[in-house]
N, C-alpha and C positions, 0 to 999 in steps of 0.2 A: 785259226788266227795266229798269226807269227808274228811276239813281240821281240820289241827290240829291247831296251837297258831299262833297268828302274834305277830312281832317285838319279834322272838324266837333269842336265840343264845348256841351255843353249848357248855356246859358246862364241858362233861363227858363222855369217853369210855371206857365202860366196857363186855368184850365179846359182845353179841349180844345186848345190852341195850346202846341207845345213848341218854342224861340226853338233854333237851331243857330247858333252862329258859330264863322268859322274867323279867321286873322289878317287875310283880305280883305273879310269882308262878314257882315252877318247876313241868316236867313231864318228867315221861316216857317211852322211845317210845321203843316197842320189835320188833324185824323183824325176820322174820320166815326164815327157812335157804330159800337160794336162788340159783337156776343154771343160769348162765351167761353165753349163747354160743353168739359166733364173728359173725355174721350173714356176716357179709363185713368188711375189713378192709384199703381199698383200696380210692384215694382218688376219684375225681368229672369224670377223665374218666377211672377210673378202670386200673387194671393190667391184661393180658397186653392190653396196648394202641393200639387201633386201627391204622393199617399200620406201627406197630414200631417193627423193626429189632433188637432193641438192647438187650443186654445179659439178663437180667428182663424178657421184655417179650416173650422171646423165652426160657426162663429158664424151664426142666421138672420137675422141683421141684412144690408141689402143693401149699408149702408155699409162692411162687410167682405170686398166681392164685391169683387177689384180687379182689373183689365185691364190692359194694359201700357201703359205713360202717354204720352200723345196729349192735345192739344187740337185742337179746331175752332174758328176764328175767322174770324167773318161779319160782312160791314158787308152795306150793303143790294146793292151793285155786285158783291163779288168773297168767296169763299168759299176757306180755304185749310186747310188741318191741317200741325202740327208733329209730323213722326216719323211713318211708319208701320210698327207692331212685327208681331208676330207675329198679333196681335189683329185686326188692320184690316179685316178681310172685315167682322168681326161688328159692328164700333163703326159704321162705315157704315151696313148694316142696322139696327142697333139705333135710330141718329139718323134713319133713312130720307133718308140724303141722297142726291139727285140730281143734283146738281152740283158738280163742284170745278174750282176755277182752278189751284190748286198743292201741292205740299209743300215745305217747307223741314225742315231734317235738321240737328239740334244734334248729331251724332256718329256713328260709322261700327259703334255695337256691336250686335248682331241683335236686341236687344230694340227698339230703336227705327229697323229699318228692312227687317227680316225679310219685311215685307206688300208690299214695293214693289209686286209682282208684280200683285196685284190691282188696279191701279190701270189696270188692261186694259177695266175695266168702265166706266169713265170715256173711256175713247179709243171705246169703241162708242157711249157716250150724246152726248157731245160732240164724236164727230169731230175730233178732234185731240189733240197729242200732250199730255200733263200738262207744264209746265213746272217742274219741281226745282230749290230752292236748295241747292248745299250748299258747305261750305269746300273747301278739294282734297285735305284728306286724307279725306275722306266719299265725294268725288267717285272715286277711286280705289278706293275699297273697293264701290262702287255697278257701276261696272265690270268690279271682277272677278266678285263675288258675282252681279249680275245681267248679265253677256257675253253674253248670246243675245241683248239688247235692243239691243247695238251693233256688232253684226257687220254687213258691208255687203251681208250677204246677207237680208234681212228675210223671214223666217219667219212665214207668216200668223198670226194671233192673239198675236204677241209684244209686251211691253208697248210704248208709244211715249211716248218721254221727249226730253223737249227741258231740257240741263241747263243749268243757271249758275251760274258758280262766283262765289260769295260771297267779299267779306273784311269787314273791319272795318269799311266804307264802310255809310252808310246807303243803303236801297234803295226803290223802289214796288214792289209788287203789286197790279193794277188802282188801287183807291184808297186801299190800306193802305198807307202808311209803316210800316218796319220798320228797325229800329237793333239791328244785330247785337250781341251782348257777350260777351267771352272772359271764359271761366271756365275753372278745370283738373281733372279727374277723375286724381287722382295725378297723372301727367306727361300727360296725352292732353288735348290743346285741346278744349274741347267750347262752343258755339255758344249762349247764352243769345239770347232776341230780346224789343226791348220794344216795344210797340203803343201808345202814346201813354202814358196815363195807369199800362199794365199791362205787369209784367216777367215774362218765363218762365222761370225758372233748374229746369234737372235736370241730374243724374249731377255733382254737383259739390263737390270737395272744401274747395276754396281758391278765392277770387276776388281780384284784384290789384285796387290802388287806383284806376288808370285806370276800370278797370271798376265798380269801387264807385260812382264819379261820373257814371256812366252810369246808375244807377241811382236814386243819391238823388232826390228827386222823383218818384218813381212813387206811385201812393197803394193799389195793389196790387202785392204781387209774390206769386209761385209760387217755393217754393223745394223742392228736395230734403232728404227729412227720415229715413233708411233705418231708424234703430231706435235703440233708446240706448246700445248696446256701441258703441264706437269702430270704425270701420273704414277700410280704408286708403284709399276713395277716394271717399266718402261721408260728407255733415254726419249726425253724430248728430242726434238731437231734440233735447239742448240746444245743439249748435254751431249749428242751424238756427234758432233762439230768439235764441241770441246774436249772429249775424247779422244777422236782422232790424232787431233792437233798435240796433243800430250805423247802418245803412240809413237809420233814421227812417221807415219805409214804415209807414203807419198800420193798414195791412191787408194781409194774409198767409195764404198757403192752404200748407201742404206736402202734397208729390206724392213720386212713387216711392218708396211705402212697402211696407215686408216686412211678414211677418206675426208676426216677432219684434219689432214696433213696439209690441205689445200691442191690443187691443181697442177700436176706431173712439171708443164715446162714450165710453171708458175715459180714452182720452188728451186728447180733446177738455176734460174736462172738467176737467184739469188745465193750459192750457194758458192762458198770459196772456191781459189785454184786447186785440181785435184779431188772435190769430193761429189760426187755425182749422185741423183736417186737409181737406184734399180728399176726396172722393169722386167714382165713377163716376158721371157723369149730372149732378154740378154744375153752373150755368148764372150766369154773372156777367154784366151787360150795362153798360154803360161807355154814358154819352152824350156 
């Protein structure tokens, strides 16, 4: 992992150039264009819900088909995905990817890191180990949930992971710059990340003003949007609107959506200038 500056703050956006300066120096940082597909956008039991009748998950719409939320973000050099839930086998296969350089992990809850395992299939194609971002309380739950992968006893076909523990610092991945952002799911720190021009916010209740300024100047962001009853550790659809709208982010997708969100073009079309719902199989390209 190749960081960049600690105790950075964001200065300046200009097309693909985002200016870092700390109290010693400035720099800066270029990010090569990038495609952003929705791997899942769905929230911890997916759309539709297992045994559920209602109009969602019986919807034929495919925009109602939701997987556990995951993206894939590809420059031309280096390939990585954010989270892998329970879904991961299939999201791979579905995208036919053949390559990955890494995961990075916004949080340690099994929707979004259940699939680790799979990631075996990647150590046979690529001969080597996957290299993992995660905070240390991710990296702890990664260990115990997945222990056979770090026993000193290596058990043939076990996955191979080479971890790094993340903090607030900015990081490289091959040629993706990546600027980590605390956000809070009720009290559980969880891991936003923004790639130049684009922020990925899930599982998030509150986000602290540090972090808001870490964000302004983004001209997309991804935020979690679960449904419109209140809940305790999840932005409703207006708290996710009213969000944004504070941000000044001119464009906006929400992600980890239930199916108590109501109906894909339902909502959609109620939904300001600029703010759109996500779907599985989305594909954003940033230059």
């Amino acid at each position: 992992m190749q960081r960049l500056f600690p105790n950075w703050k964001q200065k300046k956006i200009r097309s693909n150039l985002t200016f870092l300066h700390s109290e010693f120096y400035i720099c800066r940082v270029s990010y090569p264009p990038l495609k952003i597909t929705f791997l899942g956008s769905g929230t911890s039991s997916g759309v539709p819900m297992i045994g559920c009748g209602c109009e969602v998950c019986t919807s034929p719409n495919k925009k109602d088909k939701r997987l556990r939320s995951s993206i894939l973000v590809k420059s031309e050099k280096t390939t990585l995905v954010v989270d892998t839930g329970p879904d991961f086998r299939y999201q791979m296969l579905r995208e036919n990817i053949k390559h990955l350089d890494a995961v990075l992990f916004t949080h340690p809850h099994k929707d979004h890191m259940a699939g680790l395992d799979d990631i075996r299939s990647f150590n046979f194609l690529n001969q080597r180990p996957m290299d993992v971002y995660a905070d240390s309380l991710t990296e702890e739950a990664l260990r115990r949930d997945f222990y056979y992968a770090f026993t000193d006893t290596k058990y043939p076909g076990i996955p191979q992971l080479d971890l790094h523990t993340i903090t607030l610092d900015p990081f490289v991945i091959g040629d993706i710059p990546v600027i980590p952002i605390l956000v809070w799911h009720l009290k559980m720190p969880v891991m936003g990340f923004r790639f130049g021009k684009f922020t990925y916010i899930t599982d998030a209740n509150h986000i602290d003003t540090e972090s808001k300024e870490k964000i302004k100047g983004s001209e997309i962001l991804v935020l979690n949007a679960l449904r419109k009853q209140k809940h305790i550790s999840h932005f409703t659809l207006d708290e996710a609107v009213a969000m944004t709208i504070e941000l000044g982010v001119p464009l906006a997708y929400f992600t980890h959506i239930s199916h108590q969100l109501g109906l894909h073009d339902v909502i959609e079309s109620g939904l300001p200038g600029g703010i759109h719902l996500a779907y599985d199989r989305l594909v954003i390209e940033l230059s």
